[in-house]
C-alpha positions in Angstrom: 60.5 95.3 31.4 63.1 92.8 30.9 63.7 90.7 27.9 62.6 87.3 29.9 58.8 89.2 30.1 59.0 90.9 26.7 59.7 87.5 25.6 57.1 85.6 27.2 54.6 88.2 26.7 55.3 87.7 22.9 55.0 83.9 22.7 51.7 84.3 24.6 50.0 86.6 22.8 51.1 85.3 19.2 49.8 81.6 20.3 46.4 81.2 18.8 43.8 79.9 20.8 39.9 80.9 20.8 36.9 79.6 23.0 36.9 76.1 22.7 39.8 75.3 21.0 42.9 76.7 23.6 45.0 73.8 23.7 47.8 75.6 22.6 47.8 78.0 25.2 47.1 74.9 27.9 50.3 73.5 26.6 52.3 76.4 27.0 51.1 77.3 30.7 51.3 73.3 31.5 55.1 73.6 30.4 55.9 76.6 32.3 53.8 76.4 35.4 54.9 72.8 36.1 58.3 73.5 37.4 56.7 76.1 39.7 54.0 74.5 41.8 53.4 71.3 43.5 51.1 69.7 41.3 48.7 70.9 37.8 45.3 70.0 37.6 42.9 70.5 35.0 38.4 70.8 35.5 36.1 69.2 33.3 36.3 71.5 30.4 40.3 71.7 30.3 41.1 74.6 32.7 44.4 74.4 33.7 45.7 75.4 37.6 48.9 75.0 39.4 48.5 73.9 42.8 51.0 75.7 45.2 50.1 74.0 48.9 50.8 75.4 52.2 52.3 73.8 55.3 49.5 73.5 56.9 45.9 71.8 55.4 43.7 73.9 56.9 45.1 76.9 55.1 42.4 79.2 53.8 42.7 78.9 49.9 42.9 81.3 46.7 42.2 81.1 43.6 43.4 83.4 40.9 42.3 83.2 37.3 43.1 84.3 33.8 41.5 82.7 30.7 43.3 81.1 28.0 40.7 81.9 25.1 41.0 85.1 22.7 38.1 86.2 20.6 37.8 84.8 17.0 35.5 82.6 14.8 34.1 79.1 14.2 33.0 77.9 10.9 29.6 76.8 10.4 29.2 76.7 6.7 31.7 76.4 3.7 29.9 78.1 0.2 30.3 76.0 -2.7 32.6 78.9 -3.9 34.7 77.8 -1.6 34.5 80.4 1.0 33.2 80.4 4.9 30.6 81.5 6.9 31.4 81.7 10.5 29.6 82.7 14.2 31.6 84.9 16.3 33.3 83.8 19.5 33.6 86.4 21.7 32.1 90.0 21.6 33.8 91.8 17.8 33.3 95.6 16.4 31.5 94.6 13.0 34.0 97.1 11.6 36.9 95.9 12.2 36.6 92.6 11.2 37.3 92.6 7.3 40.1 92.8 5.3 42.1 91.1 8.2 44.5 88.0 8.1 43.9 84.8 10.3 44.5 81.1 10.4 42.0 78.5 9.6 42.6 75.4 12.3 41.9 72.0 11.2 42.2 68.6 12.0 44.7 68.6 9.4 46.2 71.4 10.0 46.7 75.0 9.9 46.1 77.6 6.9 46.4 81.4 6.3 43.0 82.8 5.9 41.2 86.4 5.2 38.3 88.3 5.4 36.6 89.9 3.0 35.6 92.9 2.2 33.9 95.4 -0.7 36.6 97.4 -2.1 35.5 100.8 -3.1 35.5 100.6 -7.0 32.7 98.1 -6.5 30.4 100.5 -4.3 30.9 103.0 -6.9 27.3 104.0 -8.0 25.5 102.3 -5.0 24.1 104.0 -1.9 27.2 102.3 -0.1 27.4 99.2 2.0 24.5 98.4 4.1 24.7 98.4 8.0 27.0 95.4 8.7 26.9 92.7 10.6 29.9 90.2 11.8 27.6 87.2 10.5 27.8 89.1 7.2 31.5 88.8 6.3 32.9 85.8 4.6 36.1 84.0 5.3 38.7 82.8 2.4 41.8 80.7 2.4 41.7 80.5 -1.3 39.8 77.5 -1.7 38.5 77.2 -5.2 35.2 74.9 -4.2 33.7 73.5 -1.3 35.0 69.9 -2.3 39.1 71.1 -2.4 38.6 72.9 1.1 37.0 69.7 1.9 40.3 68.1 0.4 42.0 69.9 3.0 40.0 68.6 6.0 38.1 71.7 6.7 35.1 71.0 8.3 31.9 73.0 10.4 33.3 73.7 13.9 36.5 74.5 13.2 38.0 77.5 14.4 39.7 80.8 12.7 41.6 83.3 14.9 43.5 86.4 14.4 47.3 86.5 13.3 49.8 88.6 13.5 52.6 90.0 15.5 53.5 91.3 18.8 56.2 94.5 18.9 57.2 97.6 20.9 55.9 101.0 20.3 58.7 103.5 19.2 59.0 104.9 22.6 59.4 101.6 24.2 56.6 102.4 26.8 54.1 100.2 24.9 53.6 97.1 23.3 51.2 96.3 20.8 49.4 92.4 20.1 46.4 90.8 19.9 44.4 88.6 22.3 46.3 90.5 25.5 42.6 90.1 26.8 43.5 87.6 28.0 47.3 86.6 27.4 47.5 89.0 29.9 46.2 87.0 32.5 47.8 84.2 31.6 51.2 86.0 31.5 50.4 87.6 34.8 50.1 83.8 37.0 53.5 82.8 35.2 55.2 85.9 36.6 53.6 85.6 39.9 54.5 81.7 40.3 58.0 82.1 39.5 58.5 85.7 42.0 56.4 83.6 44.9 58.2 80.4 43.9 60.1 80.2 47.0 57.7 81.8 49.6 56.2 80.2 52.0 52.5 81.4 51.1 49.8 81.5 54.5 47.5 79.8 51.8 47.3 77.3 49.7 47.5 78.9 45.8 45.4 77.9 42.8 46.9 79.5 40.2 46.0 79.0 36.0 43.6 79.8 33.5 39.9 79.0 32.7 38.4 78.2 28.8 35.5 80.1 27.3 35.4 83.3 29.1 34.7 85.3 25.9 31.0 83.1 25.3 30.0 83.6 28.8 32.4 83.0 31.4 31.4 79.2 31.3 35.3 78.3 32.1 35.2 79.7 35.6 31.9 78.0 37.3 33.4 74.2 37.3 36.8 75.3 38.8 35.7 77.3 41.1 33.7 74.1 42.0 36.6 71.9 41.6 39.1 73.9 43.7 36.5 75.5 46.5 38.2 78.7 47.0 37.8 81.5 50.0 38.6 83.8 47.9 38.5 84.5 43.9 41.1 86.6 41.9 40.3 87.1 38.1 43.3 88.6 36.0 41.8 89.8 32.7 42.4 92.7 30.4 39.6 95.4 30.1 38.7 98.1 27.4 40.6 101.2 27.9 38.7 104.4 27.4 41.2 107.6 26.8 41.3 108.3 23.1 38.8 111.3 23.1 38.9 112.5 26.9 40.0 111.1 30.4 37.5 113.0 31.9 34.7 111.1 33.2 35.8 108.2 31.6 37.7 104.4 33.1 40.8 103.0 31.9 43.8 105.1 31.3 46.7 104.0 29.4 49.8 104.6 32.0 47.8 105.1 34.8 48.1 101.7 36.5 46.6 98.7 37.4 42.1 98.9 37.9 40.5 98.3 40.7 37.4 97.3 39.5 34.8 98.4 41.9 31.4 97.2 39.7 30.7 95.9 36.5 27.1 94.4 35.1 28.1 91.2 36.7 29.4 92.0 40.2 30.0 94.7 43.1 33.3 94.3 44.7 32.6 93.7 48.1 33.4 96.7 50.4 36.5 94.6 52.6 37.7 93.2 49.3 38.0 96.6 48.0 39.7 97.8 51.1 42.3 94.7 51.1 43.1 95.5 47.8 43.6 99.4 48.5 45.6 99.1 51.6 47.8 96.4 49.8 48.3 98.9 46.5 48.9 102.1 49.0 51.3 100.1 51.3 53.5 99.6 48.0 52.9 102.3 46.7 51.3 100.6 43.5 50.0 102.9 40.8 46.5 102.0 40.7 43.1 103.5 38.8 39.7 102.9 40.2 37.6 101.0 37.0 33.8 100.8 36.4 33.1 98.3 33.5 30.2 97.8 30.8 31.6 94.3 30.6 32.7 91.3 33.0 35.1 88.7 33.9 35.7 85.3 35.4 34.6 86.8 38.9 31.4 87.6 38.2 30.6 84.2 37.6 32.7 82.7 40.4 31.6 84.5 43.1 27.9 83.2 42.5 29.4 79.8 42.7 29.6 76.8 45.4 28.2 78.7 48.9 29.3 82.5 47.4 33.2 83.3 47.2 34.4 86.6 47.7 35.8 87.9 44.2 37.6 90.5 42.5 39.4 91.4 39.0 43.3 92.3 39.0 43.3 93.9 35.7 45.1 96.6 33.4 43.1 98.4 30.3 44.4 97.5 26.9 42.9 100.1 23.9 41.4 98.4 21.1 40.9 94.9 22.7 38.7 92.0 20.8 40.7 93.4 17.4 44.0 92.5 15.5 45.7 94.9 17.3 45.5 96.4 21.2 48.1 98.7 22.9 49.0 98.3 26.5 51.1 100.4 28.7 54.2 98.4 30.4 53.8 100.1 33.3 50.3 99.2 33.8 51.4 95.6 33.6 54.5 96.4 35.8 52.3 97.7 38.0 49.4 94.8 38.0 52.1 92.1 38.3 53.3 93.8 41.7 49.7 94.4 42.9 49.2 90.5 42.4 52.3 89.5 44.1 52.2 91.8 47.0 47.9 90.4 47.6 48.8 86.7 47.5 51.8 87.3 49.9 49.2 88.9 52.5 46.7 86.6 52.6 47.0 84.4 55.7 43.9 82.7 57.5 43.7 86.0 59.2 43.0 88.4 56.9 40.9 85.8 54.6 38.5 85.8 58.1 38.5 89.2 58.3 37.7 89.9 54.1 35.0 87.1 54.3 33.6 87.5 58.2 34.7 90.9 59.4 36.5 89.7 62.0 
């Protein structure tokens, strides 16, 4: 991985953006996908998508989608103590939640926040704490009262998300961040844009990121209306399972890129699956098949408009929806190829013959 990637990958990740609230990370793929594609458009609920047209206007057309949100927390309550109580956005470990740093956003601005926890001394003599629930720990910035953290402008609804820093493992053959699910995506259409920025593409290419994935993949059902693709690409990060045993188990760290075959929200459909094996054979693209207990953008999009035939371009990250995940670089080495190699095959051809059979 070069510096350029290692670099972007960094600014991404360490941007702070949950469900809702992403306009950081809109600004930063506006800036950088501009220069790349023909036009950007946004949907109704502030998706953003580059718009890379082909010569000709009846070009069959793909879409492919990361999210801009990470998981994190909106306030609903401040104590009279001074301290928070929040709803989670996005799916969180109760466990490792407290004892964390994050920043409280306002409409005044932005402040370092923690959450709490029990520290031992004080469960001293108790039957220890009690089964715990994420709606259970309370958030501080250090707010004496409710009225000085209203002082600050900090109000119900506004957001707190993780904070911290993105580095290389020792080795150099991982890097560790938070919200890679799904900065990864997001990384992944900036990479592709500029390496197919001079191709001419036999489609035309809708290429961006979608809010509120993690509360429901709501982000993905008006673009995919908006835009009207053939076909659907999600790019999203999924939980790697390898720490105890690789037997039996999906999502190996150094392994490459998944091909999702079926997850609780879709099946990838039989000629999708074979496009996307040829393409990763023909380039001899390290790849991992991937059966998920969770979803992504394409299993809402491929229910959408007249049905669109979907599929997830994704790498496993351990540890995701915390502080802290570890990806491999060669999974992501290997993803980014997968995804440039699929968009520069799709002509009207092979879109008929992935949607009709023929």
């Amino acid at each position: 991985m070069d510096d350029k990637t290692f670099l972007r990958i960094k600014e991404l990740t360490e941007l702070q953006g949950t469900s809702g609230a992403e306009e950081d990370v809109r600004a930063y793929m506006k800036k950088h996908m501009t220069p790349l594609v023909d036009d950007v458009q946004y949907d109704g609920l502030g998706g953003i998508f580059g718009i890379k047209r082909a010569k000709d206007s009846e070009a069959p057309r793909v879409m492919i989608a990361a999210h801009l949100d990470e998981v994190g927390f909106m306030l609903t309550h401040i104590q009279d103590n001074g301290l928070f109580r929040i709803v989670p956005l996005g799916g969180w470990n109760p466990y490792v939640v407290s004892a964390q740093r994050f920043t409280l956003k306002t409409a005044k601005g932005d402040y370092p926040c923690i959450s709490s926890s029990i520290p031992p001394h004080l469960l001293r003599g108790t039957s220890g704490q009690k089964q715990l629930e994420v709606t259970d720990v309370l958030f501080d910035a250090g707010f004496e009262s409710k009225e000085e953290a209203e002082s600050f402008g900090v109000r119900p609804g506004d957001t707190i998300v993780p904070q911290t820093e993105t580095i290389k493992t020792a080795n150099g053959k991982n890097i560790i961040a938070k919200s890679w699910d799904n900065r990864y995506g997001c990384t992944l259409v900036l990479e592709a844009l500029e390496a197919l920025q001079n191709e001419a593409l036999g489609h035309t290419l809708i290429a961006g990121a979608n809010v509120q994935e993690e509360v429901g993949l709501r982000g993905s059902k008006p673009s995919v209306h908006k835009f009207k693709p053939d076909l659907f690409f999600a790019v999203d990060c999924s939980a790697a399972d390898d720490i105890q045993t690789k037997e039996g188990t999906f999502g190996h760290l150094g392994e490459g890129t998944l091909l999702r075959i079926f997850d609780p929200g879709m099946i990838t459909l039989p000629r999708v699956r074979e496009y996307l094996l040829d393409t990763a054979e023909t380039h001899n693209i390290p790849y991992q098949y991937f059966v998920s207990k969770g979803g992504t953008d394409a299993g809402a999009a491929h229910t959408t408009n007249d049905g669109v035939p979907s599929s997830v371009i994704g790498v496993c990250g351990r540890y995701i929806h915390t502080h802290q995940t570890m990806f491999s670089i060669r999974d992501f080495e290997a993803a980014r190829e997968m995804l440039i190699q699929v968009l520069k095959g799709l002509d009207r051809t092979t879109v008929n013959t992935i949607i009709y059979g023929k």
